[in-house]
C-alpha positions as CSV (number, residue, x, y, z in Angstrom):
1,X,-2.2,59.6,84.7
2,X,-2.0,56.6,87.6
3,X,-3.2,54.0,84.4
4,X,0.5,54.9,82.4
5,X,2.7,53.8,85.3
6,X,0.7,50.4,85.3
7,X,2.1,49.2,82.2
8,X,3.6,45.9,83.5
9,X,-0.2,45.1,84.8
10,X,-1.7,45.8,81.5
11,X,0.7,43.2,79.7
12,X,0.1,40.7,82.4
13,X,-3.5,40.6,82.2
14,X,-2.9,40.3,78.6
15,X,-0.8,37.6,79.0
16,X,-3.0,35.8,81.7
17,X,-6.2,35.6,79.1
18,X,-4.4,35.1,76.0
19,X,-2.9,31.9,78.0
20,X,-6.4,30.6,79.7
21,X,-7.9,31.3,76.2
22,X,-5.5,29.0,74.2
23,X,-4.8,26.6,77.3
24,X,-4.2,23.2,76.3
25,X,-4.0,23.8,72.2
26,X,-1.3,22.7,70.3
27,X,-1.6,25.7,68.0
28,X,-2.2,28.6,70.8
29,X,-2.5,31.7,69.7
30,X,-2.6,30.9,66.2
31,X,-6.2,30.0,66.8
32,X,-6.8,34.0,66.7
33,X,-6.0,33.2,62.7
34,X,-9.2,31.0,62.5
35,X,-11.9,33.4,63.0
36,X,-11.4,36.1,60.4
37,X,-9.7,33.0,57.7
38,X,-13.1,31.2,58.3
39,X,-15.6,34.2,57.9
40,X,-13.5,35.5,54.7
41,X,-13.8,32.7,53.2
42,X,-17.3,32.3,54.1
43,X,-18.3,36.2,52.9
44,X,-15.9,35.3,49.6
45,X,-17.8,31.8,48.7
46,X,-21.2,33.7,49.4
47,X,-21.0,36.8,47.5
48,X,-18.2,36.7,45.2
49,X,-18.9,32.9,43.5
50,X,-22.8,32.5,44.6
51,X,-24.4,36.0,44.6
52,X,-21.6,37.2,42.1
53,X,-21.3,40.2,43.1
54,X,-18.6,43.0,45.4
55,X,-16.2,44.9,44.4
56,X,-13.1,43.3,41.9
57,X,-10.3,41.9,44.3
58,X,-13.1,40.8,46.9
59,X,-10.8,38.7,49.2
60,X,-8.6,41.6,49.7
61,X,-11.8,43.9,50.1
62,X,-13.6,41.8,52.8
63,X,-10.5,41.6,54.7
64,X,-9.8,45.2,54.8
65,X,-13.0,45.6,56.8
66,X,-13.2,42.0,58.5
67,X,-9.9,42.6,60.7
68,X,-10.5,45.8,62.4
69,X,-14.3,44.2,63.0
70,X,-13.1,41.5,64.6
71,X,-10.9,43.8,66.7
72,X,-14.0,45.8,67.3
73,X,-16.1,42.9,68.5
74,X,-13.7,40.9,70.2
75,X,-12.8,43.9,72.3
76,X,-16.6,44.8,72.9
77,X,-17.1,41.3,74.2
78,X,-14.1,41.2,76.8
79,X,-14.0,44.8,77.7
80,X,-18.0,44.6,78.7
81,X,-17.3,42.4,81.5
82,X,-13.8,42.9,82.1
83,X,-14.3,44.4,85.8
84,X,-17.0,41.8,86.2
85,X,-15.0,38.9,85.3
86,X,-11.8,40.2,87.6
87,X,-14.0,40.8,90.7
88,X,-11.9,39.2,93.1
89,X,-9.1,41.7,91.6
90,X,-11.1,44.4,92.4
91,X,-12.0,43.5,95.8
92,X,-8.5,42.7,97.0
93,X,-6.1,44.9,95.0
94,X,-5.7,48.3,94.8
95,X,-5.2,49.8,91.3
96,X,-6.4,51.9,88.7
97,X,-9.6,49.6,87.7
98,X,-9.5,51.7,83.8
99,X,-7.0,49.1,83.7
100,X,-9.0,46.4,83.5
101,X,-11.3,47.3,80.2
102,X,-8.0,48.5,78.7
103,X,-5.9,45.3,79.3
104,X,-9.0,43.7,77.1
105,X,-9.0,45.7,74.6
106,X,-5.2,45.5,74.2
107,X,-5.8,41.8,74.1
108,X,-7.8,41.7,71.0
109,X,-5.0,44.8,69.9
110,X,-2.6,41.7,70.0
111,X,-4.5,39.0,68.2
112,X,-5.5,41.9,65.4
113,X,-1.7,42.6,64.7
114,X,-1.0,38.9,64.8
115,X,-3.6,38.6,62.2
116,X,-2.2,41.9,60.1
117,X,1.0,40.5,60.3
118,X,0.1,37.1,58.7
119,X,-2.9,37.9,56.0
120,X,-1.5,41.6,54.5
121,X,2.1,40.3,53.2
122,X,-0.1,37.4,51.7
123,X,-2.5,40.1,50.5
124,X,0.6,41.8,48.9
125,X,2.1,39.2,47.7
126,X,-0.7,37.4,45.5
127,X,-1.0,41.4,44.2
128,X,-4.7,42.0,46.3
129,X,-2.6,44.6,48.1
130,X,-0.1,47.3,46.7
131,X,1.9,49.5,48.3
132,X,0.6,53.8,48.5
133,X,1.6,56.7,50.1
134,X,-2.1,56.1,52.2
135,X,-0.7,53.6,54.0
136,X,1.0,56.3,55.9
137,X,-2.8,57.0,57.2
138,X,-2.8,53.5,58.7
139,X,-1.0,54.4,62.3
140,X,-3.3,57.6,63.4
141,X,-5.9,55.9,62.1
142,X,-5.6,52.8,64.2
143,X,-4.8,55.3,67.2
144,X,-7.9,56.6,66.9
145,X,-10.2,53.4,66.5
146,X,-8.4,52.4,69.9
147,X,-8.8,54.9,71.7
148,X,-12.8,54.8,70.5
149,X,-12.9,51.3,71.7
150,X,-11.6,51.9,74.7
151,X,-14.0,54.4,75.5
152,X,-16.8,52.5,74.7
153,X,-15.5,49.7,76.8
154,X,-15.2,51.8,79.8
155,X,-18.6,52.9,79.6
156,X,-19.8,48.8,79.3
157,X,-17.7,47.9,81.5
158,X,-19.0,50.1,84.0
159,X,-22.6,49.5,83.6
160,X,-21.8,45.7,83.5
161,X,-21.5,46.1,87.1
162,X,-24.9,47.5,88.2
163,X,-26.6,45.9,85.0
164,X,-25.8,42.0,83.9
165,X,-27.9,42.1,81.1
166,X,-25.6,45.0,79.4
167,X,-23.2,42.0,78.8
168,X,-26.3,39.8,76.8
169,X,-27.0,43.2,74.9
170,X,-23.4,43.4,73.6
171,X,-23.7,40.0,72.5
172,X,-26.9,40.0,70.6
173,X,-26.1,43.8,68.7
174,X,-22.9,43.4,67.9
175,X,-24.4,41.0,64.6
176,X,-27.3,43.4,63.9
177,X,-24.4,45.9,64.1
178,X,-22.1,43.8,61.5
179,X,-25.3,44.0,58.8
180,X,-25.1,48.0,59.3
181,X,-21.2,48.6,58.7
182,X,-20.2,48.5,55.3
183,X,-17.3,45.2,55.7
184,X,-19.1,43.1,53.5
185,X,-20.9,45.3,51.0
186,X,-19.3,48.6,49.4
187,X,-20.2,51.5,51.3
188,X,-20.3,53.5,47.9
189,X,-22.6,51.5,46.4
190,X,-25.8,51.7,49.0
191,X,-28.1,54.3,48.0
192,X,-27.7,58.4,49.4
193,X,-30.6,58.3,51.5
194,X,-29.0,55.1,53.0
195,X,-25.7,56.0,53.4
196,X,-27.0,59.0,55.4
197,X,-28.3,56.6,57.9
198,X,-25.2,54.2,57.9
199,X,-23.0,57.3,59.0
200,X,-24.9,57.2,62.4
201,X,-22.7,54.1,63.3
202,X,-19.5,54.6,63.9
203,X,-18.2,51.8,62.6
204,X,-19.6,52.8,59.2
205,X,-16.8,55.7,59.4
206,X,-14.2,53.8,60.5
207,X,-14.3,50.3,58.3
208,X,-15.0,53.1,55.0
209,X,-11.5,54.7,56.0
210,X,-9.7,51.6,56.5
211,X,-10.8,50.5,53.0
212,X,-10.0,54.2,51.7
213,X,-6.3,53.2,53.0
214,X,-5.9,50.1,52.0
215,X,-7.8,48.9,49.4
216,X,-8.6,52.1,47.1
217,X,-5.2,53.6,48.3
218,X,-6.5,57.6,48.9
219,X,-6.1,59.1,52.1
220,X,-9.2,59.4,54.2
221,X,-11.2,62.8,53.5
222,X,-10.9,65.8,56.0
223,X,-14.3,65.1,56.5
224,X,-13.9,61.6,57.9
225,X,-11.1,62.2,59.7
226,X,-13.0,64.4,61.7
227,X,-16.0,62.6,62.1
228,X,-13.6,59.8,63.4
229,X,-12.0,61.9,66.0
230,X,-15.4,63.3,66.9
231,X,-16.7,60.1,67.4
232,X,-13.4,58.9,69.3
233,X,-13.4,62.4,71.8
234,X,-17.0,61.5,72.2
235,X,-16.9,57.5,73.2
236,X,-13.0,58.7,75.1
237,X,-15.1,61.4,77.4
238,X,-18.1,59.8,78.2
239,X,-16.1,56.7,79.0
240,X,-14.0,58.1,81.0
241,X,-16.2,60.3,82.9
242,X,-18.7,56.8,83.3
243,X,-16.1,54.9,84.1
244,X,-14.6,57.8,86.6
245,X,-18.2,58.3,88.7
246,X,-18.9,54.7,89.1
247,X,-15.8,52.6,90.0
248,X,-15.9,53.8,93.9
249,X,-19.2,51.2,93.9
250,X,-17.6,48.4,92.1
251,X,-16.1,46.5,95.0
252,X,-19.5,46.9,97.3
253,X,-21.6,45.2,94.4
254,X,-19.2,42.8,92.9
């Protein structure tokens, strides 16, 4: 595939908006720190000491599902108008234009680990976290919520281009989306006949198995290992062959 030789692209485009981004700060990419820290302790203040109620070891709970959401969102937001936003790439340069969606959503890839790396060993430390044989889950498992984001960011990405207002959509679901996946609420606690309905997001599947992994320490069910690659293959395919049968038009309408 033309995309793998590109490799020095990808982590220059990375580069390029992780600099603009944090231009001029003193603290740079730390700031990627600041949204999930504020927002846990936000969900924390609100439903552990207010409403009173979660699961025991909140903090560590919400943040199980908070990080790969943020990586979720933040790639959504970049990767929908990632061949929009590089126009005058596209129209001068010749290259594989998947790269473009991709090199976003290994952006956020970068801020997520940067977070990982900094609020888990705390997690672990203050005894939120232990260590289990389920965190040997963790690696496929983030594999395949990639991969699903990237898919899903071809196909926005593409349809950016012949529709602006896909890029206002994005912006206004994503919180309607946040109330419907399971990152600040236990997933196992909303009624049957709701739960049913939660499955039919994704994101549902994929916060419940990060919290299977890290916070009740059990390896994800068969079951939801499949829906996960199911709903990976599915976002993967249709992105790709979006992505494939639209991106000889770019250029003429950018």
């Amino acid at each position: 595939m033309d995309l793998l030789r590109y490799g020095n692209l990808v982590k220059h485009l990375v580069l390029r908006d992780l600099g603009l981004k944090y231009r001029g700060s003193i603290f740079g990419v730390l700031w990627s720190l600041a949204n999930p820290l504020s927002q846990l302790a936000a969900y924390t203040l609100a439903f552990k000491y207010i409403m009173r109620s979660g699961p025991v070891r909140y903090p560590f709970f919400l943040l199980t599902g908070l990080l790969p959401w943020t990586f979720f969102v933040q790639s959504l937001l970049l990767g929908s108008t990632s061949v929009v936003d590089n126009s005058a790439l596209v129209k001068k340069l010749k290259f594989p234009l998947e790269t473009l969606p991709v090199s976003s959503v290994a952006g956020a890839l970068v801020q997520l680990l940067i977070a990982a790396a900094v609020f888990l060993p705390v997690a672990f430390l203050l005894g939120g976290a232990r260590f289990s044989w389920s965190l040997l889950a963790l690696p496929p498992l983030l594999a395949l919520h990639i991969l699903f984001i990237v898919g899903l960011c071809l196909s926005l990405s593409a349809g950016t281009v012949f529709f602006r207002d896909i890029r206002h959509f994005v912006e206004s679901s994503v919180m309607v989306l946040f109330w419907l996946t399971p990152v600040v609420y236990d997933f196992h606690a909303v009624p049957a006949k709701l739960r049913t309905f939660l499955m039919l997001n994704p994101m549902t599947l994929f916060t419940d198995m990060y919290q299977d992994v890290l916070y009740r320490q059990v390896a994800p069910s068969p079951i939801s290992a499949a829906g996960a690659a199911a709903y990976t293959a599915a976002a993967l395919g249709a992105g790709m062959l979006i992505f494939g049968r639209l991106k000889s038009r770019f250029a003429e309408l950018l």
